[in-house]
C-alpha positions in Angstrom: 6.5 3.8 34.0 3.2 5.6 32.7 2.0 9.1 33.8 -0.7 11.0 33.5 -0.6 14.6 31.4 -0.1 16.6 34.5 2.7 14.3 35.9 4.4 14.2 32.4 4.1 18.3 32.3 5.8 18.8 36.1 9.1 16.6 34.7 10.0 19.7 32.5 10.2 21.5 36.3 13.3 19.6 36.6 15.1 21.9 34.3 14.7 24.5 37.5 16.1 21.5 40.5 18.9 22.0 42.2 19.5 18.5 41.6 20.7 18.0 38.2 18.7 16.2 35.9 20.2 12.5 36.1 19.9 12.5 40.1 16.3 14.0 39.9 15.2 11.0 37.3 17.0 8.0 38.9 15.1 9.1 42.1 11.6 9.6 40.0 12.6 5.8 38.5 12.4 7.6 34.7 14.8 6.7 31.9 16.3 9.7 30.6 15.2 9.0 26.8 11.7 8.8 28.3 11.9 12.2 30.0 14.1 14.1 26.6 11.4 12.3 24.7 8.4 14.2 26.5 10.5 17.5 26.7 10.2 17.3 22.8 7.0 17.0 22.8 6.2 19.7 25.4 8.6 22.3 23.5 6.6 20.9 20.3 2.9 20.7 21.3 2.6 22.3 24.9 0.4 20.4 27.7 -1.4 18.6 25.0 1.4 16.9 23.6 2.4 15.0 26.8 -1.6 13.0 26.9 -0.9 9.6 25.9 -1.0 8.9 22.4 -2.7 5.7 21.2 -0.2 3.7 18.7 -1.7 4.1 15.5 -2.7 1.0 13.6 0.2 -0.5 11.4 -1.2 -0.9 7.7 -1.6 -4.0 6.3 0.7 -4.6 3.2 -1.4 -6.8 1.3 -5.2 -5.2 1.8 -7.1 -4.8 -1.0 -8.7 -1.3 -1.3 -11.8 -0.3 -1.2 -11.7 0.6 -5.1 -10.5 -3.1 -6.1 -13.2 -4.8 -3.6 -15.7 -3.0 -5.8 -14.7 -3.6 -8.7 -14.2 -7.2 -7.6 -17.5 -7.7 -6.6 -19.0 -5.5 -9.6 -17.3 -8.3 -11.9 -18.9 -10.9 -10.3 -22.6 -8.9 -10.5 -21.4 -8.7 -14.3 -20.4 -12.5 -14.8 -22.4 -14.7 -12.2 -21.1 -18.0 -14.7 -17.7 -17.1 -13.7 -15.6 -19.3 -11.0 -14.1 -17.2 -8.2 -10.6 -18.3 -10.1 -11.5 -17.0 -13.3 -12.8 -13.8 -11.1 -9.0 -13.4 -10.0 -7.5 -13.7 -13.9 -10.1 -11.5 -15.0 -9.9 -9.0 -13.0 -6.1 -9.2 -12.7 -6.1 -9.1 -17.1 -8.7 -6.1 -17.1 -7.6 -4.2 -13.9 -4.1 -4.8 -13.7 -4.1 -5.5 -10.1 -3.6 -8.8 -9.0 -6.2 -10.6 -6.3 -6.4 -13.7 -5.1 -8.9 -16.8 -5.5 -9.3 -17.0 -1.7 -9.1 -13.2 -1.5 -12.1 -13.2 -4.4 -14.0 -15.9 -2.3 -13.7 -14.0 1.0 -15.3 -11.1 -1.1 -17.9 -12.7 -2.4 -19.0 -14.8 1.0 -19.1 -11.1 2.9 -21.8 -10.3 0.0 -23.5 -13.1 -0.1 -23.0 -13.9 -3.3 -21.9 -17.5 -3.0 -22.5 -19.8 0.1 -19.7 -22.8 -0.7 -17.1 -23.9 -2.7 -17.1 -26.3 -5.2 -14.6 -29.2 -4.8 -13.8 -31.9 -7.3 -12.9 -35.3 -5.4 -9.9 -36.7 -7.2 -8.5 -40.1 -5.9 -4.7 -40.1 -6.5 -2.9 -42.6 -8.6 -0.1 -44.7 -7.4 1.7 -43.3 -10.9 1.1 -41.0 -13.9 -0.7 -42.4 -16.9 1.6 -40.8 -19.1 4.5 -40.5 -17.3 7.8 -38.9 -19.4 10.6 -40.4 -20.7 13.2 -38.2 -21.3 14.3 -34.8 -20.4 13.0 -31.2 -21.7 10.0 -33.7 -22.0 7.5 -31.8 -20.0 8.5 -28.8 -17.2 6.9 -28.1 -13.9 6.2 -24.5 -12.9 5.3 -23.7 -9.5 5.5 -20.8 -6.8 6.7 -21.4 -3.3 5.6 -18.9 -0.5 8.8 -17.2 2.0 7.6 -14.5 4.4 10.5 -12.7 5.5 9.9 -10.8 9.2 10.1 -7.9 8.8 9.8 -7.6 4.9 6.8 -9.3 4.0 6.0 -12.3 1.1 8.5 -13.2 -1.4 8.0 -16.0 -3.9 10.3 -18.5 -5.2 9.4 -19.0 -8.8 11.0 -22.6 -10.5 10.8 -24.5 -13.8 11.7 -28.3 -12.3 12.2 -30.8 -15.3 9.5 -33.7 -15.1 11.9 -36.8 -15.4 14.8 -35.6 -13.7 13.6 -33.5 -11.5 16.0 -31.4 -11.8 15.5 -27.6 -11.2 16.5 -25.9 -14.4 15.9 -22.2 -13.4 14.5 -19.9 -10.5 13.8 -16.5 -9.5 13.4 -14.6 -6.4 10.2 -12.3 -6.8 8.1 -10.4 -4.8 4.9 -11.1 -6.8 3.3 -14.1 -8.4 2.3 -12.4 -11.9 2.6 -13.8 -15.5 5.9 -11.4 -16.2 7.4 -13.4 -12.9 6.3 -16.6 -14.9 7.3 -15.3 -18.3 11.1 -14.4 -16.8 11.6 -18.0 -15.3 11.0 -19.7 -18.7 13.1 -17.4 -20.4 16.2 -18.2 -18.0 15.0 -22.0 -18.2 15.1 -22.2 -22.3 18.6 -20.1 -21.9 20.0 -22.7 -19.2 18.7 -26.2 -21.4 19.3 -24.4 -24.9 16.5 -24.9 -25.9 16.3 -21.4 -27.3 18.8 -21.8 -29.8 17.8 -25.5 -30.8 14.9 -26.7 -33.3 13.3 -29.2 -31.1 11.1 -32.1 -32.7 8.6 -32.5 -29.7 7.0 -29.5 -28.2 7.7 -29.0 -24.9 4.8 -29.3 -22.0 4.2 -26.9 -19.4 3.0 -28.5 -16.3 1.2 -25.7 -13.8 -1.6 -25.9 -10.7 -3.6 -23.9 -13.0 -3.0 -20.3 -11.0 -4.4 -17.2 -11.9 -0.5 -15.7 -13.5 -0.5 -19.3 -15.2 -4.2 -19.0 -17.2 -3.8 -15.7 -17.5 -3.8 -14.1 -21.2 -0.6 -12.7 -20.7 1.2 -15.4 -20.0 -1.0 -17.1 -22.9 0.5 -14.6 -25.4 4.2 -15.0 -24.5 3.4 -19.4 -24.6 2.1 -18.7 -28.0 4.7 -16.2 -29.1 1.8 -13.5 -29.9 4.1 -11.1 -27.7 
């Protein structure tokens, strides 16, 4: 049941009825939180508090701030040769904040700055060209998107061994950056041994080429410069 400021104002009236307070709101049809609850804010704000208050708009989680949009689109102004992926890893290495290639896009289409994507046409093979042959051969690193109701994205990072596709290692995280990355491996090389063995053939990394995966940080702890 709704009321109006006035209505809402004469319920606090009922504190003076000779009937008592449960009687007088099962005959008004009000629950009694809903009358305690606009007592409060009587006793709190006066008249004025019992006006209907518009809900106020939930925040978004993942909105990028006015700050970062700038500097977003600044970057592109700067480096026009760059790819709206190498926008996200650049700005994610310089800034330290990490954006998205479709966030990056969006940005950029709102200024005008580009007016399609590029796509590459790739026909898919019935089978690799170089397919492996034996384990630690070659890992696959990937992210898989969860979003939990009421808690937002979380991000399954694995390290999935080529030829027997077998999951080696994963983590849990709530962000896709190139320490999430970096922490997988590390539980990967612990699992196989691999970080306690001199190995003849250097292992492959196999990736979709993200922004956390090209990124120089993650470059740095591949080449062991960290």
């Amino acid at each position: 049941m709704r009321c109006s400021g006035s209505d809402k104002a004469a319920i606090q009236l009922l504190q003076n009825s000779n009937l008592s307070i449960k009687k007088t709101l099962e005959r008004l049809d009000i629950h009694k939180p809903t009358f305690y609850n606009w007592l409060k804010r009587y006793q709190e704000n006066g008249i004025d508090g019992l006006e209907d208050r518009k809900p106020a708009p939930k925040p978004i989680w993942n909105k990028i701030t006015e700050e970062h949009r700038d500097s977003v689109i600044e970057l592109a102004l700067d480096k026009p040769d760059l790819s709206p992926r190498e926008i996200a890893v650049s700005h994610t290495d310089e800034k330290d904040y990490y954006v998205s290639e479709s966030n990056v896009c969006r940005l950029l289409k709102e200024q005008d700055l580009i007016t399609r994507l590029a796509y590459i046409l790739m026909q898919a093979s019935d089978k690799f060209r170089q397919p492996t042959t034996r384990v630690n051969e070659m890992w696959q690193s990937d992210f898989t998107y969860f979003k939990i109701i009421g808690w937002g994205w979380y991000y399954l990072s694995t390290e999935l061994d080529d030829y027997s596709r077998f999951i080696i290692s994963w983590r849990l995280c709530t962000s896709m950056g190139a320490t999430d990355v970096s922490n997988t491996l590390d539980d990967a090389l612990a699992f196989s041994g691999l970080d306690e063995v001199k190995v003849r053939h250097e292992l492959r990394l196999l990736s979709d080429n993200g922004p956390c995966y090209i990124s120089g940080q993650l470059s740095e702890y591949l080449t062991g410069d960290t």
